[in-house]
KOLGUNU-403997 format. One line per 3 residues: number of its first residue (from 1); their letters; for each residue y, z, x of C-alpha. Coordinates in steps of 0.5 Angstrom, whole numbers, plus 500, padded with zeros to 3 digits. Each point is the difference from the previous one (the first is absolute). Layout:
! residues N
NUM	a	Y,Z,X ~ ...
! end
This chain:
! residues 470
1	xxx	500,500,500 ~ 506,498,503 ~ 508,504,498
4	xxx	506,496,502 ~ 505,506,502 ~ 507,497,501
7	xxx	497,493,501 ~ 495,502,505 ~ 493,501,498
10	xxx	495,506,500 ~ 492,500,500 ~ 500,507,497
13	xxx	497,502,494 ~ 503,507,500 ~ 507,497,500
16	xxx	505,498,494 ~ 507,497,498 ~ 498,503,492
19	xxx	507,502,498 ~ 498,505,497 ~ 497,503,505
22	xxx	505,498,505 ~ 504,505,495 ~ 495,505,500
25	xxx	501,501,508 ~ 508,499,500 ~ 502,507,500
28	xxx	500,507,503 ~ 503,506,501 ~ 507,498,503
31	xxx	503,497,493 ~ 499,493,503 ~ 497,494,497
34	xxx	498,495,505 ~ 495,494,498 ~ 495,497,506
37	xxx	498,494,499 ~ 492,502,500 ~ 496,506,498
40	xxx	493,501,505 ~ 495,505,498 ~ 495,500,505
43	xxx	494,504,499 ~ 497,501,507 ~ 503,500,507
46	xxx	498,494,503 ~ 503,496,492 ~ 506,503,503
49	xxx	500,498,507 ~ 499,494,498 ~ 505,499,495
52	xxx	504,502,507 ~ 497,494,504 ~ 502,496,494
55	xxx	508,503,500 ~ 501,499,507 ~ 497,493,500
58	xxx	505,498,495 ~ 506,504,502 ~ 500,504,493
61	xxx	503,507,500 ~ 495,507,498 ~ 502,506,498
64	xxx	495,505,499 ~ 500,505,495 ~ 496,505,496
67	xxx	502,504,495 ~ 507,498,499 ~ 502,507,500
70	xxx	506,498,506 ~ 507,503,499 ~ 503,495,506
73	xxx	498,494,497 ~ 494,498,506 ~ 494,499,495
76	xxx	504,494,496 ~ 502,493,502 ~ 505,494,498
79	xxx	495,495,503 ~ 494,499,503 ~ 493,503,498
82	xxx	500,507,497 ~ 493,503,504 ~ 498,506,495
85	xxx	495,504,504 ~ 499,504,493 ~ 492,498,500
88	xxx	499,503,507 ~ 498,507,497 ~ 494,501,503
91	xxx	499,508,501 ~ 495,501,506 ~ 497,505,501
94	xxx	501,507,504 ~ 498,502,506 ~ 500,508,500
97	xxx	499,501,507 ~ 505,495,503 ~ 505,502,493
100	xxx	501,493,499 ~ 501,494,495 ~ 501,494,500
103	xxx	503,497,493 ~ 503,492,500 ~ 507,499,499
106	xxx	500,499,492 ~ 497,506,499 ~ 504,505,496
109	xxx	503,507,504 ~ 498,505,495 ~ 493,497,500
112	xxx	499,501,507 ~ 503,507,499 ~ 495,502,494
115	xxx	494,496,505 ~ 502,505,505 ~ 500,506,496
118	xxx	494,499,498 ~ 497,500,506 ~ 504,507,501
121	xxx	506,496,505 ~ 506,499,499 ~ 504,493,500
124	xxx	507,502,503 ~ 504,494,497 ~ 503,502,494
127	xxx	506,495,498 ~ 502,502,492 ~ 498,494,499
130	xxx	492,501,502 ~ 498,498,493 ~ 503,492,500
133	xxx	501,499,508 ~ 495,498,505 ~ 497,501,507
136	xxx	502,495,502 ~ 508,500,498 ~ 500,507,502
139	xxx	498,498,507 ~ 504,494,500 ~ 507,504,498
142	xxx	497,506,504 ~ 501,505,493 ~ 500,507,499
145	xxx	501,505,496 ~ 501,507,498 ~ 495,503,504
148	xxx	502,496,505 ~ 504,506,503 ~ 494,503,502
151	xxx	496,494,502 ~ 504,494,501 ~ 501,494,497
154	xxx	493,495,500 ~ 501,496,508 ~ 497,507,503
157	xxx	494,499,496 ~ 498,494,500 ~ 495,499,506
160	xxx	498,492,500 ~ 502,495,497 ~ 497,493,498
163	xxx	506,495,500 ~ 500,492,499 ~ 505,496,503
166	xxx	504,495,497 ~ 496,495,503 ~ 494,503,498
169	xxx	498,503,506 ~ 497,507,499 ~ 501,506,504
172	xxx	496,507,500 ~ 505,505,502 ~ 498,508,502
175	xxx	504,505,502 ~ 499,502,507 ~ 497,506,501
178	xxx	503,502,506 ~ 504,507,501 ~ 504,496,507
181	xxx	502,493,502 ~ 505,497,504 ~ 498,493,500
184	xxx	506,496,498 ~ 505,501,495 ~ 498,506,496
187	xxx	503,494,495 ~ 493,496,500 ~ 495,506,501
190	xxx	498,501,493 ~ 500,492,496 ~ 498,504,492
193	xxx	508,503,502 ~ 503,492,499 ~ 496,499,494
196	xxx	502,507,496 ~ 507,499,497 ~ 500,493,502
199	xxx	501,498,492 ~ 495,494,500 ~ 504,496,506
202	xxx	496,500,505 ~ 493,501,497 ~ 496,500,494
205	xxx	496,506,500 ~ 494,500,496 ~ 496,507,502
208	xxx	502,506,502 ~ 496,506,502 ~ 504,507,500
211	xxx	499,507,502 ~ 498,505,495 ~ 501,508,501
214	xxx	497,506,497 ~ 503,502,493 ~ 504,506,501
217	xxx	496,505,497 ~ 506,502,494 ~ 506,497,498
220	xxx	506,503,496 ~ 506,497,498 ~ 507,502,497
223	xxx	506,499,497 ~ 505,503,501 ~ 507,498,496
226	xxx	507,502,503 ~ 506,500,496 ~ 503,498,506
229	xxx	499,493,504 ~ 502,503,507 ~ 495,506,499
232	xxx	495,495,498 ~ 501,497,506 ~ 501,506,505
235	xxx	493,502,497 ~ 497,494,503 ~ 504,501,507
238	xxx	497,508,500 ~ 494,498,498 ~ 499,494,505
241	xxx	502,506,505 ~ 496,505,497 ~ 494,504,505
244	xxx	498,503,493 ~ 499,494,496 ~ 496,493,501
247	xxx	502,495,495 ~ 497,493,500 ~ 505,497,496
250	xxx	507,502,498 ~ 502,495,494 ~ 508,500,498
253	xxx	502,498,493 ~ 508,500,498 ~ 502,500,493
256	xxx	498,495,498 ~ 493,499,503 ~ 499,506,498
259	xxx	502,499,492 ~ 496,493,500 ~ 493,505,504
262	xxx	501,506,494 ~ 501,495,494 ~ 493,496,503
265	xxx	497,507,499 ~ 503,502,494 ~ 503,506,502
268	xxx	508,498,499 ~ 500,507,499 ~ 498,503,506
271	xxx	505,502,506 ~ 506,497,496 ~ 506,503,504
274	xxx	497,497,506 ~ 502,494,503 ~ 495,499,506
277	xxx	493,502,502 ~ 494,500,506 ~ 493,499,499
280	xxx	496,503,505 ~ 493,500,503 ~ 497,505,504
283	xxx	493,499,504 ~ 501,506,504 ~ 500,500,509
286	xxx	493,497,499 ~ 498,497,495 ~ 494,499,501
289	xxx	498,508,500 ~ 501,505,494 ~ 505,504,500
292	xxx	505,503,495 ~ 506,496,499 ~ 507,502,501
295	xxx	503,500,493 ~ 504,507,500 ~ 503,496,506
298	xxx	502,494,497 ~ 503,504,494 ~ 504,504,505
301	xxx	503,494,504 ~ 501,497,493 ~ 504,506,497
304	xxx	503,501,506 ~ 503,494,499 ~ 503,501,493
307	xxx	494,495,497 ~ 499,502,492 ~ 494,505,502
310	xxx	498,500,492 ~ 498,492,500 ~ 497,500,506
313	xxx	493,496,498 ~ 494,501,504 ~ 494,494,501
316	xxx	494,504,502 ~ 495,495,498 ~ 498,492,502
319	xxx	501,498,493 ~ 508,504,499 ~ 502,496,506
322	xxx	498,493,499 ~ 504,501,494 ~ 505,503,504
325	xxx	500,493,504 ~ 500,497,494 ~ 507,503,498
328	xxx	502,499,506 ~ 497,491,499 ~ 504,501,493
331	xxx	507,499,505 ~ 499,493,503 ~ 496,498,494
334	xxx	506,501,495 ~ 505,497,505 ~ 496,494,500
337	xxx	500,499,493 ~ 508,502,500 ~ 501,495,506
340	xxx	495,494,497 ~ 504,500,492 ~ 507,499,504
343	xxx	497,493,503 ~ 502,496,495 ~ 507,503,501
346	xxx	499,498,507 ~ 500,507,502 ~ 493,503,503
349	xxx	499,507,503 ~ 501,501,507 ~ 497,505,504
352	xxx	500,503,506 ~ 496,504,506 ~ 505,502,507
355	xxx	498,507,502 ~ 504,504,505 ~ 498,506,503
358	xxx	498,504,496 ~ 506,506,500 ~ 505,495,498
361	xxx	497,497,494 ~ 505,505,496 ~ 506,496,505
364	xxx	497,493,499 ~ 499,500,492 ~ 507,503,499
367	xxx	503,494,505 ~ 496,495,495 ~ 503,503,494
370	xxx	506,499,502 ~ 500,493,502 ~ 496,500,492
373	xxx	506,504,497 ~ 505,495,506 ~ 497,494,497
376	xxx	501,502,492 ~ 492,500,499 ~ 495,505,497
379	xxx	497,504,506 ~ 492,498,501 ~ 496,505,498
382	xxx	497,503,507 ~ 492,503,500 ~ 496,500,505
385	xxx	496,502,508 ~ 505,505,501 ~ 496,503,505
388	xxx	502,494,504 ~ 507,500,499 ~ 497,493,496
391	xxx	503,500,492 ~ 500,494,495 ~ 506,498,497
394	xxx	500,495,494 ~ 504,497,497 ~ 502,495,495
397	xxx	504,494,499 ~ 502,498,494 ~ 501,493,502
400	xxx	502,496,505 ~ 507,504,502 ~ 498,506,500
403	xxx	494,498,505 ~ 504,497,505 ~ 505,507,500
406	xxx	493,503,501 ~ 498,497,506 ~ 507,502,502
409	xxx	499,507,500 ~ 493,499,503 ~ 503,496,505
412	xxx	505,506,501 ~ 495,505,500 ~ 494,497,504
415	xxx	506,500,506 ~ 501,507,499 ~ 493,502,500
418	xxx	498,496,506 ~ 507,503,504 ~ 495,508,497
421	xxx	494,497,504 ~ 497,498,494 ~ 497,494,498
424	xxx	501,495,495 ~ 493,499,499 ~ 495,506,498
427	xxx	494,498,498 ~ 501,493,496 ~ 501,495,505
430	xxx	505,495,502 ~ 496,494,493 ~ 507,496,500
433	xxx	505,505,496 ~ 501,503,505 ~ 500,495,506
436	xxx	508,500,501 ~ 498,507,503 ~ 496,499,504
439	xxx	506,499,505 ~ 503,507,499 ~ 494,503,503
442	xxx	497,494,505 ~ 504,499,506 ~ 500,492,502
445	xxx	494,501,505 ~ 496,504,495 ~ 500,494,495
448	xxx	499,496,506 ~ 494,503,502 ~ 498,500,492
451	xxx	501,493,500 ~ 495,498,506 ~ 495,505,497
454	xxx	501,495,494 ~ 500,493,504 ~ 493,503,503
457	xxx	497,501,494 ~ 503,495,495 ~ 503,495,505
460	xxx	502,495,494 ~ 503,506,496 ~ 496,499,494
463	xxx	497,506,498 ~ 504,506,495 ~ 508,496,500
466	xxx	506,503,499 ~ 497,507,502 ~ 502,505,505
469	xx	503,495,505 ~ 503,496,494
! end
């Protein structure tokens, strides 16, 4: 079966130019609407490297995706085929004495999580997305989330790859198991670390094996509300600091994203002078043992702080936090149902993920509230990793003007951030939206050096264009 793709044929059968499946795979979770000319939906591997083979013998452009769940951009195209990695799901299984698996890059994340526990591991990526984003998105953009506090983001973990090339070419990448090494430039000691991250540009990964760990041995999780911002985020500086107290996570909701996580539990009445609230969660100094875990210390460290000590919840069981991390999922997903009805309008949301240092994220939003409150525009609605120095703040357009004086203040908070040693990209990557920053951050020589990792791999720049390097 022959498809022409933008005139130019294909002998793939897992490959189509049907409009309404072409509409299907349009957009993701960035508020862009992008149209590829082509969808290609492989089955195994060696479909997709040859759909490669093909794509660089004709000079098509690829861009991978998975569950579509970016915020940046990366997972959709204006042109080209669209590689949907979603049917490379498989779960392999799990080797308990090396506390590995191995899993393809469209398997779901909390599917692996739920694979993993109930070998008794834990899985450590955690994006709150983890029910519709995959592997292999969260290796492409390097994904964290709340307890990436404690365990970092998804790169550490992963220990080898399998990554196709534009050409096809295969690689088996592992991570050296080496405690010393000079041989030289550190830069290229370890190849799994210029595929993490990398947002599709360089490779296609397809398969991923990662490290497990011993779950911890209890779990407790809080909600603490404060009637006071700046108590809720001195809260998470001293708990940061604290001897007494080992969070995993420490989530930050302002106002606002507090208002829309209380009405997805139905408890509007809780808490109602409040306007913010941390949740935390505990596993003790070594989670793989049992011990008693320090909640008169939390109470105290929070009462210390002027928190609402009636209202404070407690989660002491797997099922009342997974409905905690529900909560905390009703945020974006609520912002993303505001952002996608204001398309028509030529509005959409727009988000953001810059970190500072976690003891100025209190100077660092009151910066970016300014420049809202300068520029006549709604304040976004800030949640998210505190304990990174890492929130979220969304926004939404309501058409076309208002997007532009968006940006604006994004630009000018963006300039700050970086002037605090921060970041304009936490967790999310670089996708397309957020390319025109990439210059704030990376010098002439650092994009230099990524362009020529990038001409190695993909010398005739066909893979994921528009992301990261624009």
């Amino acid at each position: 079966m022959t498809t022409v793709v933008a005139g130019v044929p294909f002998a793939l059968p897992t490959l189509t130019t049907d409009a309404d499946v072409r509409l299907a795979f349009a957009r993701d979770a960035s508020g862009l609407e992008m149209l590829a000319d082509a969808i290609a939906r492989p089955t195994t591997i060696e479909e997709v490297a040859e759909l490669l083979r093909e794509a660089t013998a004709n000079r098509t452009h690829v861009t991978p995706a998975g569950a579509q769940s970016s915020t940046t951009g990366a997972s959709i195209a204006d042109h080209g085929l669209l590689l949907s990695l979603r049917n490379l799901s498989h779960i392999g299984a799990i080797n308990t004495d090396a506390r590995t698996i191995t899993v393809g890059a469209g398997a779901i994340v909390a599917d692996v999580r739920r694979a993993a526990e109930a070998a008794g591991l834990l899985f450590t990526p955690d994006p709150t997305s983890e029910e519709e984003s995959t592997v292999g998105g969260a290796i492409a953009c390097n994904a964290s989330g709340a307890r990436s506090l404690r365990y970092g983001a998804t790169g550490p973990h992963v220990r080898a790859l399998t990554v196709l090339l534009a050409n096809g070419d295969t690689l088996q990448l592992r991570r050296p198991a080496l405690e010393k090494n000079t041989v030289g430039y550190p830069v290229a000691h370890d190849p799994v670390e210029w595929f993490v991250g990398s947002e599709g540009t360089l490779g296609v990964v397809v398969e991923a094996e990662f490290a497990l760990y011993p779950l911890p041995a209890q779990v407790l999780g809080l909600v603490v509300p404060f009637e006071q911002e700046a108590d809720a985020l001195a809260f998470v500086v001293a708990a940061r600091r604290s001897h007494l107290v080992h969070p995993r996570c420490l989530e930050f909701f302002d106002q606002g994203a507090m208002d829309i996580a209380r009405a997805a539990e139905g408890s509007s009445s809780w808490a109602t002078t409040a306007t913010a609230m941390v949740y935390v969660e505990e596993t003790g100094a070594n989670e793989a043992q049992e011990s008693e875990l320090p909640l008169d210390e939390w109470l105290a460290l929070a009462e210390a702080h002027s928190a609402l000590a009636e209202d404070i919840r407690v989660y002491d069981s797997p099922a009342s936090q997974q409905e905690a991390r529900r909560m905390r999922h009703a945020v974006p997903a609520t912002m993303n149902e505001r952002g996608a009805a204001r398309r028509p309008h030529g509005g959409r949301k727009v988000s953001t993920d810059w970190a500072v240092p976690y003891p100025r994220l209190a100077e660092a939003l009151g910066v970016a509230r300014r420049f809202a409150d300068e520029a006549g525009i709604q304040r976004g609605i800030a949640y998210g990793h505190a304990g990174n120095g890492h929130p979220h703040q969304n926004f939404i357009a309501q058409d076309a003007a208002e997007l532009a004086r968006i940006e604006q203040v994004v630009y000018a908070t963006l300039r700050e951030v970086i002037a605090m040693g921060g970041t304009v990209a936490a967790e999310h990557g670089i996708g397309k939206l957020k390319s025109r920053w990439l210059p704030l951050q990376a010098s002439n020589a650092q994009q230099r050096v990524m362009r020529a990792l990038k001409n190695e791999f993909d010398p005739y720049g066909l893979l994921a264009p528009g992301n990261v390097l624009g």
